[in-house]
N, C-alpha and C positions, 0 to 999 in steps of 0.2 A: 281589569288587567289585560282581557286577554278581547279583542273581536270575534265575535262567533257569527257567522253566516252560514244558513242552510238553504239548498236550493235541490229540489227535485231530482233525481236522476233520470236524463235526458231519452234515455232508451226503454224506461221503466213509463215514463209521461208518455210516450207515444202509446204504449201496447198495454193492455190493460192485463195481466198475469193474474191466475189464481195460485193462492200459495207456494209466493216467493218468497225463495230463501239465498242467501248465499252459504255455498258450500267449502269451497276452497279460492286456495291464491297458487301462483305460479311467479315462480321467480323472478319475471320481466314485469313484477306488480298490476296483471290482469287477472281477474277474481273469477271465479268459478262459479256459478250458481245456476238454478233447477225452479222450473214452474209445471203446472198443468195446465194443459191448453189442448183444446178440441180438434185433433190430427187425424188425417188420414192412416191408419195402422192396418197391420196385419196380422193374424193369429198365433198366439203365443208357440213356442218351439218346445216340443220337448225333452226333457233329460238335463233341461240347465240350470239347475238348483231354484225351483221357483220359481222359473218362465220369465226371467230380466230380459230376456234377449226376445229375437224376430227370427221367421221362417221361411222360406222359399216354397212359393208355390202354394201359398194359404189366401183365403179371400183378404178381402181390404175393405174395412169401415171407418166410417166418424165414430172418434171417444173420444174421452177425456182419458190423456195418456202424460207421461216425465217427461220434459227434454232436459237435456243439460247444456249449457253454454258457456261461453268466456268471453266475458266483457273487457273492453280495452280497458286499458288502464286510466284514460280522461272519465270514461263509463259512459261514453257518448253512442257505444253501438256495442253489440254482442253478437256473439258467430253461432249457431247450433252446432256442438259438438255430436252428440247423440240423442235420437227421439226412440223412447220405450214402446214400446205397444200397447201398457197399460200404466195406471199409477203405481209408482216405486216411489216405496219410503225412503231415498236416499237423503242420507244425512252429512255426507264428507264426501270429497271427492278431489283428485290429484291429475295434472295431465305433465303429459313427458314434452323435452324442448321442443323437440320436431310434430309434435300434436297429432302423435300416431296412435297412442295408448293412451285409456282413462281409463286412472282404478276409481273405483267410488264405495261406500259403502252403506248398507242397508239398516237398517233397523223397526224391527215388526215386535209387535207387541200382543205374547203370547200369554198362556194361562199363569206361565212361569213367572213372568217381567219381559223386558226385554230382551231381545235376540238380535245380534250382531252379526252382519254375513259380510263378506269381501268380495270384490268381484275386479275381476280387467278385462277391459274390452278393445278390438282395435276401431279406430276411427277414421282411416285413411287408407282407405273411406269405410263409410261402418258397416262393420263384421262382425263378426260370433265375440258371445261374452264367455267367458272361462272363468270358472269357480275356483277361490284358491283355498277351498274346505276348510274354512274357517267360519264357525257358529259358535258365539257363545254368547254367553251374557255379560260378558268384559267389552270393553268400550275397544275398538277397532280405529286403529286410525292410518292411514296410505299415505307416501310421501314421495312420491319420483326425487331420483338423484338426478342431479344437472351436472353433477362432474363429469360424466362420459359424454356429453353434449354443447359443450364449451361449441361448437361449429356446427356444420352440415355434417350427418354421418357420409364416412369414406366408405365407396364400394357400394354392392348390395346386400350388404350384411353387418348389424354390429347386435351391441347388447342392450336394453334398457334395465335399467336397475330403480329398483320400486323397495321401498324400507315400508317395513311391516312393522307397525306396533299393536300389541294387545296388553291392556292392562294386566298389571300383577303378572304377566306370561311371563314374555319375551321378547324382543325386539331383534327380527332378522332385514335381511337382503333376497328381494328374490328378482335373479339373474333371467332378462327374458331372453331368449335371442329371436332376433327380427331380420327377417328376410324380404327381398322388394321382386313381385312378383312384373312377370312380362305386360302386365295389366295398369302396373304402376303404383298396387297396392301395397301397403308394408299389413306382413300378416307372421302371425307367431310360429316359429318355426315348430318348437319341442317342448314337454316341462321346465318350465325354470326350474332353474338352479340355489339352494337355500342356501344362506350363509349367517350363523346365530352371531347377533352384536351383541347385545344381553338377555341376560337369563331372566330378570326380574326386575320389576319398578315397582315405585309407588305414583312417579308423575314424569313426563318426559314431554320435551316441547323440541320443535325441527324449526333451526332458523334458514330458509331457503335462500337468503340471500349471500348469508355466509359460508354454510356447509355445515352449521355448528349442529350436533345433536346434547340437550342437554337431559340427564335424567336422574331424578331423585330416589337413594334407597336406602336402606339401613345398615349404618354398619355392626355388625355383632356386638356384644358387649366383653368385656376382657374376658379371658380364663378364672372361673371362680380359684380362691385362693385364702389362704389367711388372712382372715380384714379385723383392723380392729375400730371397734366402737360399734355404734350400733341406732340405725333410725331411716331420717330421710336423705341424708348423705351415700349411705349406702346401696338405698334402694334408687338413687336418684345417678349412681356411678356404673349401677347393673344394666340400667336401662339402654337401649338401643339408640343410637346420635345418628339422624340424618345425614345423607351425605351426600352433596351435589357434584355429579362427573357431566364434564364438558367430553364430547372427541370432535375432530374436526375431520372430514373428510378431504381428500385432495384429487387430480382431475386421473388421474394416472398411479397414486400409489393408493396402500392401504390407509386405512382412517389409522388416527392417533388418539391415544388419551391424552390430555393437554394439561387438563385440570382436575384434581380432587380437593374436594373443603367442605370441613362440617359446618352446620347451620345448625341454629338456634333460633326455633323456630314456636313461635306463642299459635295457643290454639288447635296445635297438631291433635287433640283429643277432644271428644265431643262436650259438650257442654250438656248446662240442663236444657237447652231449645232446640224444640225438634229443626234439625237444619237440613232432611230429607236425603236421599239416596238414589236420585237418577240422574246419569251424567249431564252434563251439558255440553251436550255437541255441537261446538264451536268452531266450524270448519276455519273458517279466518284465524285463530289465534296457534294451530298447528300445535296443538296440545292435550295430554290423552293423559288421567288421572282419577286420583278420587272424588267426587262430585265437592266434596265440601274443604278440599285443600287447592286455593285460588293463589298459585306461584308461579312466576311470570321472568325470562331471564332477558334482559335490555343491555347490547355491548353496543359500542361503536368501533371502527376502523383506528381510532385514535388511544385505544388502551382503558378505555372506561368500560367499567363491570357493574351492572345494577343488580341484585338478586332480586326483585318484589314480590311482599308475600301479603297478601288481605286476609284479615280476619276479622271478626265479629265477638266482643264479649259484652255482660251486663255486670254490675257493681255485684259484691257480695252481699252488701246491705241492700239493696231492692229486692223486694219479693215480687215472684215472679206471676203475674196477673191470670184470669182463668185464661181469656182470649189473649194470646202472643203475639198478634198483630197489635195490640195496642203495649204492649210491651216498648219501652227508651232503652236503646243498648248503645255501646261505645263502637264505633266503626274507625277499626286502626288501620295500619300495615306500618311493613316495615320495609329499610331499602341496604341491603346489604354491601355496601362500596366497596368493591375488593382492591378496587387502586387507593384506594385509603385509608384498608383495613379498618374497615369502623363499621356499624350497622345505628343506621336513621329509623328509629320510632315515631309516627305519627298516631294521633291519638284524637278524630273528632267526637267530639258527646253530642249527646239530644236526639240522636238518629231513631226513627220509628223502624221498629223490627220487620216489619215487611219489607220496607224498603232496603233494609241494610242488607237482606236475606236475598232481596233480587238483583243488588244492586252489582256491576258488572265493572269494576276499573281500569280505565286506559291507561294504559304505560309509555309515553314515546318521548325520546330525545330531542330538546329542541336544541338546535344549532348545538358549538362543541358541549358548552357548557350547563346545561340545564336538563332535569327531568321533568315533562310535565305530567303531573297525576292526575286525572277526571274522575270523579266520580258526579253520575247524572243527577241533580236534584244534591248533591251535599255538601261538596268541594270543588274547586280546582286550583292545584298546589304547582308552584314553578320553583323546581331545589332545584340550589346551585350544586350542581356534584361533579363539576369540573376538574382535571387534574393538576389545575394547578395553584389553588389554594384548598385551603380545610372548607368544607363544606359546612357553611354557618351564614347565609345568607338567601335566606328562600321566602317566598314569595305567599303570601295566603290570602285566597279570599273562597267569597263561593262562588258557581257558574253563574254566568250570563241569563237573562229569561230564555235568549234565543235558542240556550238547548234548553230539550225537553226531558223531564225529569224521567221519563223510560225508557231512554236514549240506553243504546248499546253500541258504543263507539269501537270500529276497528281500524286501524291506521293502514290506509295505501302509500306504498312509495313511487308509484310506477310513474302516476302523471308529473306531466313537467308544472311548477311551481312557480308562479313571479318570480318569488324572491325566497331566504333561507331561511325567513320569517313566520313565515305558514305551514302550518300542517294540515291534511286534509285526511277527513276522516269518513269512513262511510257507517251510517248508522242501518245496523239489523234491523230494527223496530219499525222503526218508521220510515225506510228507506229512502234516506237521503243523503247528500253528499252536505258535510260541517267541514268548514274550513275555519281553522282557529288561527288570527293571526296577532301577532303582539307590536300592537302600534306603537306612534309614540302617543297618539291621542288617547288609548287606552289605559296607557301606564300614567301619565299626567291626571286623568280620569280617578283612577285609584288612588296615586299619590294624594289628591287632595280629599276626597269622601273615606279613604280607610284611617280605622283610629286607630291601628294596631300600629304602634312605634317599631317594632321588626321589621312588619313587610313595606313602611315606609322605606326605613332604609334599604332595605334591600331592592327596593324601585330605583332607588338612588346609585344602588353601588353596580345594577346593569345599567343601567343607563353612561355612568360613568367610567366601568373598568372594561366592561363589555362590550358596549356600543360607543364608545367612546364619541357620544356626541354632545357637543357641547352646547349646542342650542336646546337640548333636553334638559340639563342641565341646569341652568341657566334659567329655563323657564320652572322649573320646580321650586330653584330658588325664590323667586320671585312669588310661588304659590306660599313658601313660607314666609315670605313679607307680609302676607295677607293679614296673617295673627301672629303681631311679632311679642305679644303675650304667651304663646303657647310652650310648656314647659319641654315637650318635644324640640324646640326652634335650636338650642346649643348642640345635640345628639347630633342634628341633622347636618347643620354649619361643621361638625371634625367631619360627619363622613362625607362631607362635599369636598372638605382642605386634602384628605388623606386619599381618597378616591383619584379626584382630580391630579395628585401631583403625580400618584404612578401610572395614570393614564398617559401624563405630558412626558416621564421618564421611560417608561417603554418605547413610543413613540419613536425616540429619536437616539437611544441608547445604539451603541455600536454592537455588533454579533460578536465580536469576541469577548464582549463583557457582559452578556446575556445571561450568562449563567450566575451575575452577581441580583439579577431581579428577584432571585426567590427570595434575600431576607428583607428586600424593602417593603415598611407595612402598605396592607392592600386594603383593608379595611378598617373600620373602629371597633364592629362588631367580633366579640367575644367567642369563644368555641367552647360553649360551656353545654354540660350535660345536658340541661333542661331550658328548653325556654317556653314561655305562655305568650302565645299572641293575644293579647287584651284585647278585644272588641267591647266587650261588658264585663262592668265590675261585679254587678250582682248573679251571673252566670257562668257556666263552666266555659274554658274557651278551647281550642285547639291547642293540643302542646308538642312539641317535637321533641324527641331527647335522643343519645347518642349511647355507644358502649362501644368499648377498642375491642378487637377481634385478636387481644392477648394469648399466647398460646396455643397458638391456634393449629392445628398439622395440616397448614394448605400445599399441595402438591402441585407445581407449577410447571410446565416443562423450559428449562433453558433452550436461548437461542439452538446450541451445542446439541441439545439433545433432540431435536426434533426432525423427523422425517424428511419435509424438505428444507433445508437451512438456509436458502437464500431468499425464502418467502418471510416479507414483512406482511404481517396481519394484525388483529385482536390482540395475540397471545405473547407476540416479541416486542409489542408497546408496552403491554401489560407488566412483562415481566423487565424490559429497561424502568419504567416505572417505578415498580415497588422494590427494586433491587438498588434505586439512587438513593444515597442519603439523604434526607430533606431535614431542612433547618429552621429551627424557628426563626419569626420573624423579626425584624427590629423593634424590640417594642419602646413605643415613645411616654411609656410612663416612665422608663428611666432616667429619660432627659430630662420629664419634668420633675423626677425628684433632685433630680442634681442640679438644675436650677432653682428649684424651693432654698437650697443650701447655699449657692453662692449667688445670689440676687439679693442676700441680706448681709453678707459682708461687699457687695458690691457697691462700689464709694465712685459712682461720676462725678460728683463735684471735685473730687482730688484732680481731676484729668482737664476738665470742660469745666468754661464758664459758662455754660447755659445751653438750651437748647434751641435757640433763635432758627429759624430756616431760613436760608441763604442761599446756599450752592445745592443744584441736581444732580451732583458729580461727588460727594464725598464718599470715600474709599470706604467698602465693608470688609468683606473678609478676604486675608489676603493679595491686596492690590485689588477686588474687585469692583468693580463700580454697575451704576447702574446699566449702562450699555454692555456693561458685560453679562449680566444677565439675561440680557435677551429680552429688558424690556424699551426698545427702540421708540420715536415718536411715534410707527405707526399703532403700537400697543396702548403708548399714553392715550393718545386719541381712541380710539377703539373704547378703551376699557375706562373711561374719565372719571378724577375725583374732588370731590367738592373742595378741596384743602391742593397747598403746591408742597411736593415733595420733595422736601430738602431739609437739610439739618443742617449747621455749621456745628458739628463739635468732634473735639479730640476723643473719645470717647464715648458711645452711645448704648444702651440695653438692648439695640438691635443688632450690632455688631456683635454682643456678647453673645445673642441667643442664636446667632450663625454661629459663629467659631464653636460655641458647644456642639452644638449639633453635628456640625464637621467631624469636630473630634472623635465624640461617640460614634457614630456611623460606621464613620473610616476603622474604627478599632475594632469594631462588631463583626467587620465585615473581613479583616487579614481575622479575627480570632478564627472565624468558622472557614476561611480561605487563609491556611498562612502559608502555603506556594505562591499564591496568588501577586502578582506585580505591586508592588506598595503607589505607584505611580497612575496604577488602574484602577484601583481603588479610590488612591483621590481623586480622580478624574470623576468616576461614577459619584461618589461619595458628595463633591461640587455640584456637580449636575443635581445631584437632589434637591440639596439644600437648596441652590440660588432657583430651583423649580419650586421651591415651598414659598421663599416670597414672592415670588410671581402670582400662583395661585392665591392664595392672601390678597394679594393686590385685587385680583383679577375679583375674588368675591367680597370687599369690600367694598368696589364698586358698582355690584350688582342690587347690594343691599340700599346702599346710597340713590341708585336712579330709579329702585323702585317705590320708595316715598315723593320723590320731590326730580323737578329738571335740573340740571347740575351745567351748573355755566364753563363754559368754554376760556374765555378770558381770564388772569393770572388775576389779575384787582379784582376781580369779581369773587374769586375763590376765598376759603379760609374765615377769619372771623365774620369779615363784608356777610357775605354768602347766609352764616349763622344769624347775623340781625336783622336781614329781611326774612327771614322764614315766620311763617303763622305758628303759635303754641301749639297746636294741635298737631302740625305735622313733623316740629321738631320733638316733642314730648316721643310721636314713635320714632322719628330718625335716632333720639338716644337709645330707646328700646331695645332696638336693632344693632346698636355700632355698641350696646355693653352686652347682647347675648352672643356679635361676632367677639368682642375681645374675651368672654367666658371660651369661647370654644377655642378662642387660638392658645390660650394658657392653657386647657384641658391635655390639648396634644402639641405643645413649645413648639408651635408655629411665629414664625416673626411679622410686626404687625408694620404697615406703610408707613415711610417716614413724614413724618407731619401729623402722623394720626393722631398722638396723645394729646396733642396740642388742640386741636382738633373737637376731638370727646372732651375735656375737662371743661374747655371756654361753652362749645352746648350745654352739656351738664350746668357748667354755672346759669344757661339763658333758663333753661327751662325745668328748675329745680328749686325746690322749695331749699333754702340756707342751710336748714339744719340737717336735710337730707345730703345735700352738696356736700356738706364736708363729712358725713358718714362714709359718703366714697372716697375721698381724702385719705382720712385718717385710716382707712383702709389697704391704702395703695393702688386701691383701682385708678383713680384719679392722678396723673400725675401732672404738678403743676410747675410748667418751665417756667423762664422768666418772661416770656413772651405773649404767655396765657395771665401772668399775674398782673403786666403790665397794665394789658387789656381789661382785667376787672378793677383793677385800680381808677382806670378811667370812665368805666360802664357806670359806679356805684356813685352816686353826689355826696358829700359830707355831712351827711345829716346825721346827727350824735345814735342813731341804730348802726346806720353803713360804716361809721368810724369804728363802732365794734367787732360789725364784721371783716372788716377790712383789715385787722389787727389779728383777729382770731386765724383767717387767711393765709398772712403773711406769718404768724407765729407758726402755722404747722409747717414749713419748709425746711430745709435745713439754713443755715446762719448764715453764708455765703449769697444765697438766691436771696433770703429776704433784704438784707442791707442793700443790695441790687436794685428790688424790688422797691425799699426806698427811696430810691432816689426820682422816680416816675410821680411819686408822690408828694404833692404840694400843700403840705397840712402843716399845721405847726408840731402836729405828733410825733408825724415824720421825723423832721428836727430835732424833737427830745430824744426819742429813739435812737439816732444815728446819732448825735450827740454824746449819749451815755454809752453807744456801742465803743465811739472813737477813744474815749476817756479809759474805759473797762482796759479794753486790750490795751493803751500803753500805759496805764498803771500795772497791769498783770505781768507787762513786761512780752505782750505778742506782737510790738510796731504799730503803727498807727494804724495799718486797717481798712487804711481808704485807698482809694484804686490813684490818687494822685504820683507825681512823680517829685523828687528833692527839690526839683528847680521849680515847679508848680508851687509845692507848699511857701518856697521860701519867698517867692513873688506877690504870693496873697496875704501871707503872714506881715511882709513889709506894708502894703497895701493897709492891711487894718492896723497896723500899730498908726501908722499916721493921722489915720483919717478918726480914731476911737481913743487912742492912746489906750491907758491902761487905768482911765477911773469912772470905769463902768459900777455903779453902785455903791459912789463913792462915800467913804465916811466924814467923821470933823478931823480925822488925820491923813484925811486923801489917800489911805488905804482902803481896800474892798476886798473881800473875802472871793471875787473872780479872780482878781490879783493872787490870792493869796494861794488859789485854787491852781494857778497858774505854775508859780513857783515850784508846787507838787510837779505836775509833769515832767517842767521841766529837767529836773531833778532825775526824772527817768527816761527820759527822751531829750532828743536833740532839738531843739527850736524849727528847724526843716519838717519833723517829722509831726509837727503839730497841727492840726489844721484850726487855727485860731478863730474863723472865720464860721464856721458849724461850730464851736463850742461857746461863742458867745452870741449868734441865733437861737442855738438849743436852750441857753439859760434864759434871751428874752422869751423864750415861747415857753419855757417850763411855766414862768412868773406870768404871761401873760394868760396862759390856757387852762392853769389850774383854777378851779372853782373859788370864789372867795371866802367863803369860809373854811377852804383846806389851806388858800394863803396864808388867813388870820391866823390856824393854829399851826402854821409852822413857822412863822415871823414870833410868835409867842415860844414854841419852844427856843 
């Protein structure tokens, strides 16, 4: 799915560093990080909580001592911030915009556990470190505010402001003020100044790019009271409910609360695997908590809110082994959408407990619409969580070889990028720079080797709604010609029809009718609670599932309500967002139920005589024509198909299944808009439809030129075309053009005119008889008079073809076969259409035959002369054709006879019938 390339980092390949680490990031996406390396120092200073700092006026030796530095953001060089005098366990560390001040923080490992110290020091140029009395055994973590630094500080004097977190403490502000001495130095004037933001967490993460702080803690549980009943309802409504508060900070006022929302969160209590107790200090991911609660908060600019939360459990039926490294647990998470209130479960099995125990998940945004997940060694998941359909399209496979399965990925945004495609990641572990990028050659890559029918489609439905590229598209198709047996191939043909057509409708849709795209359908795929991506039948596979976020008491702040009100951000997307009504979509099973219902009272032969193709210009729906649609010669050319596209009839199934579709649309669409212009709507409502047989066209000539070359030339198309083809490649050209016409009935898409004609006459080449008319009698098969004609003449007379040819023409309706007869030069033919003409003007329905008064009366005179009237004459020179005649007569007018076909029909009754059936019916 995805490209992975790793390649050294450039400033890390030159210098050879003893334990490196990165510590931190700074807002302009240049990373922080600390080695030991063999320095010239000098002797430690004292009175500064543990001798971090240097001395004036002490000797100077080689050691091995800290620096700390800030690598650009490409990582192609690093500055030395601060060089120690000895080695310092720093673990985290923050630097201020103007890179005057670095906080950083320690951790030493005492008899206790560990021990947590805080330190700031100035660097410009480097001076005294300052203790900010902070030890504990709570996880420490520094954050410089960049609000007050939006520019060059004014004057010689302003503040630096550094956020304090300590776990389970507190989370303050401490205020420096910084003065710039005649030397040029910025050095700390007084004590900062404290300012408490909260009082208490359980987890708290700093987005430096945005200003967001978000932090996790419990809310109380209600006032006990009278309850009645009694169990785990009770004990389970006592219990204390997580709660996630956002604030946003601003450059010039005070911070806000923006957001409150409980979470529902699996795993928040330990299990029976020891899952350990020492933080993990992670300077990169700017996140301070309990070691074994891994929650991660992902927003973009454009109103999308990810919560992710990883955990780790094992079946209730597995018992739990001595050694827990050989322990199989389930490794979840889950991703909490708050633009569209729902929360996404993932659930992989098989995972080795060690692994799942070390294992560290990336979280990042790709482009507007997708989250990519990594886990090193297990997964890597691309969810669609876009806002602007339901989130049921995502993407599953596992990493690449080219990450390493102890990879510990953190996301840079600082470097510049080719394109919007890549993400570039730097890995702790093995320090290197991973750039994941999503080709097309990657996804075509997967589309054909993944078995999983989900993340098929959903390769299909970015490529199509997404990246709206149609030569991707195109070529996927084409991957599914490969094996046009595969029961997958119909699935995949609606979500290419449905995909494609609101690609081509957005496109070119006008902006003031943009807001009617939210009910046109986007996908085929379902938004159902659970889905299995099948890789293997006999094994457990990944499963995603869903839950609405009903009930929920999210606290949001309105535009109105906020601090500054003419700042667009996060939280005013957010909240236009989830504050518009959203509608479901069109859905196109309704269409096809309500064609199931009148496609069997639907009677073209009352309207049309046949379905001949003649004209490329007959009218579809409402005056429309093919030029109207937008499909021009340069399209015909472009998009070529084996058949010419025309129909001569008053009447056609393809005109009905637009005009429906029109209809319902249009009506779908004033229900859920009934302000809305009735004129805009069918504007929009056209543009779909005549965009759905476009698309139709457009991939039924995909499927076509990926079997066979498909001629150019009018004579060369249509039947011609079908009788030089080899068995073997028409056998799959039907495959193919009956798994396309499965999927355009699945979602009443309308199929190319000429097409039925088309499919039935292949089907007759390359189909065993008795299978052929299975499809028939079915109605897959529909057989004009153009296609009957043509098998009329295909088959010679040999007394098997005369049955089938009968059998054929008997399953049409009574109008096409008597047509059908007439192409037919049998004496069958004759008896047939003989006893049709007799039947109807005995019954009293006219004669029947397509002649005219002055016709019959011409021929009727013609054979009275030349036969007279003693056909079969007796010893009274009367004859019972005579006699047979008289009858008619009798009920018809002499004009309306056609004398000429009933005295053929009787010599070919007498002459074709076997002789021992003439014997016993001259004896009856």
């Amino acid at each position: 799915m995805a490209a992975v390339a790793a390649r050294p980092i450039l400033f890390l390949e030159e210098n050879q560093y003893s334990n490196f680490e990165w510590i931190g990031e700074s807002q302009d996406g240049s990373l922080l990080c600390r080695w030991e390396e063999e320095v010239l120092v000098r002797g430690p200073v004292e009175g500064t909580g543990g001798g971090d700092g240097v001395s004036e006026g002490a000797t100077s030796s080689l050691a091995f001592a800290t620096q700390i530095a800030l690598a650009s953001p490409d990582l192609h060089s690093a500055q030395v911030l601060y060089t120690f005098d000895k080695v310092v366990p720093v673990v985290q560390a923050s630097v201020n915009a103007s890179r005057t001040l670095l906080g950083f923080v320690t951790r030493r490992n005492s008899g206790e556990g560990n021990k947590y110290s805080a330190y700031v020091t100035e660097i410009a140029p480097q001076g005294g470190v300052f203790s900010l009395n902070l030890e504990c055994s709570r996880q420490i973590l520094l954050e410089f505010l960049h609000t007050e630094e939006a520019g060059k500080p004014l004057g010689d004097s302003w503040i630096a402001k550094l956020l304090v977190l300590v776990h389970r403490e507190s989370i303050a502000i401490y205020s420096f003020p910084l003065s710039l001495r005649e030397s040029g130095a910025w050095v700390v004037e007084d004590q900062p100044l404290t300012e408490s933001v909260v009082r208490a967490f359980v987890w708290a993460q700093w987005e430096p790019r945005q200003n967001h702080l978000y932090y996790l803690h419990y809310r109380p549980p209600p006032d006990a009271g009278l309850t009645i009943g009694s169990g785990e309802a009770e004990e389970d409504a006592m219990r204390p409910r997580p709660m996630l508060t956002a604030l946003q900070f601003h450059p010039s006022k005070p911070h806000e609360t923006v957001l409150n929302v409980p979470l529902e969160l699996s795993g928040l209590e330990h299990s029976g695997l020891e899952l350990g107790g020492d933080y993990r200090d992670q300077g990169l991911l700017h996140c301070a908590g309990d070691p074994w609660l891994d929650l991660r908060v992902i927003t973009s600019p454009s109103g999308a809110v990810c919560i992710c939360h990883h955990y780790i459990y094992k079946s209730r039926l597995a018992e739990t082994p001595a050694d827990p490294e050989s322990c199989v647990v389930y490794l979840a998470y889950s991703v909490t959408l708050l633009h569209h209130g729902c929360v996404l479960h993932a659930v992989v099995p098989g995972v080795p407990w060690g692994h799942a125990h070390a294992a560290l998940p990336t979280y990042a945004l790709f482009s507007e619409h997708y989250l990519l997940v990594v886990v090193p060694g297990v997964c890597l998941h691309l969810l669609d969580v876009g806002l602007h359909h339901t989130p049921n399209n995502h993407i599953i496979t596992t990493p690449p070889p080219q990450l390493l399965p102890n990879a510990q990925l953190f996301q840079t945004t600082g470097a510049k990028v080719p394109s919007g495609r890549m993400l570039s990641f730097v890995d702790g572990v093995n320090q290197m720079i991973v750039e994941v990028k999503v080709t097309k050659e990657s996804l075509f890559s997967l589309f054909k080797t993944c078995p999983a029918l989900s993340t098929r489609l959903a390769v299909l439905h970015l490529a199509a709604i997404h990246d709206r590229d149609h030569d991707l598209t195109r070529k996927l198709m084409w991957s599914v010609c490969e094996n046009p047996f595969s029961l997958d191939a119909p699935a995949l043909l609606q979500e290419y029809l449905v995909g494609e057509t609101y690609a081509a409708v957005h496109k070119h849709i006008d902006s003031d009718a943009a807001h009617l795209l939210s009910l046109l359908p986007i996908t085929t795929s379902p938004f159902t609670t659970d889905t299995e991506y099948v890789e293997s039948a006999t094994e457990e596979n990944v499963r995603i599932s869903y839950c609405l976020l009903e009930n929920a008491c999210i606290m949001l702040l309105s535009p109105r309500e906020r601090m500054v009100r003419s700042v667009s951000d996060t939280w005013t997307k957010l909240w236009e967002h989830t504050t518009t009504r959203h509608h479901q979509r069109f859905p196109l099973a309704d269409v096809v139920d309500k064609l199931m219902v009148s496609l069997d009272t639907y009677k073209p032969e009352a309207l049309s005589q046949g379905s001949t193709p003649v004209s490329p210009a007959s009218p579809l729906v409402g005056g429309l024509t093919i030029t109207s649609l937008g499909l021009t010669l340069a399209h015909l050319m472009f998009d070529p198909l084996p058949f010419n596209e025309a129909e001569n009839t008053t009447s056609s199934k393809l005109e009905h299944l637009l005009s429906v579709n029109l209809r319902e649309l249009s009506m779908y669409c004033l229900k859920h808009f009934p302000h809305e212009s009735p004129m805009r709507v069918h504007a929009v409502a056209s543009k779909y439809v005549c965009t759905q047989l476009q698309v139709s066209r457009r991939l039924c000539s995909i499927l076509c030129s990926s079997q066979t070359l498909i001629p150019t030339e009018k004579n060369e198309k249509g039947f011609t075309f079908i009788e030089q083809l080899e068995e073997g490649v028409a056998r799959r050209l039907f495959t193919l053009l009956e798994r396309y016409h499965s999927a355009t009935e699945a979602v009443a898409y309308p199929l190319p005119q000429g097409y039925n004609s088309f499919l039935a006459y292949l089907a007759h080449r390359c189909l065993p008889h008795h299978v052929f008319m299975q499809y028939v009698r079915r109605g897959v098969l529909q057989l004009n008079v153009d296609v009957l004609r043509e098998i009329v003449y295909d088959l010679d007379d040999t007394p098997e073809n005369v049955e089938r040819k009968l059998e054929i023409i008997t399953s049409v309706p009574l109008i096409r076969g008597v047509r059908t007869l007439q192409f037919w030069q049998h004496p069958m033919s004759l008896i047939l259409r003989s006893r049709l003409h007799a039947a109807s003007i005995l019954a009293g329905e006219g004669p029947g035959q397509p002649r005219t008064p002055t016709q019959s009366a011409r021929v009727n005179a013609h054979h009275l002369n030349n036969k007279g009237i003693s056909a079969f004459p007796t010893t009274d020179h009367l004859s019972p054709y005579e006699t047979f005649l008289d009858l008619l007569t009798a009920k018809a007018n002499l004009t309306d006879l056609d004398l000429g076909l009933l005295f053929e029909g009787t010599v070919a009754s007498c002459d074709y019938v076997k002789p021992d059936t003439r014997n016993d019916a001259l004896g009856a």
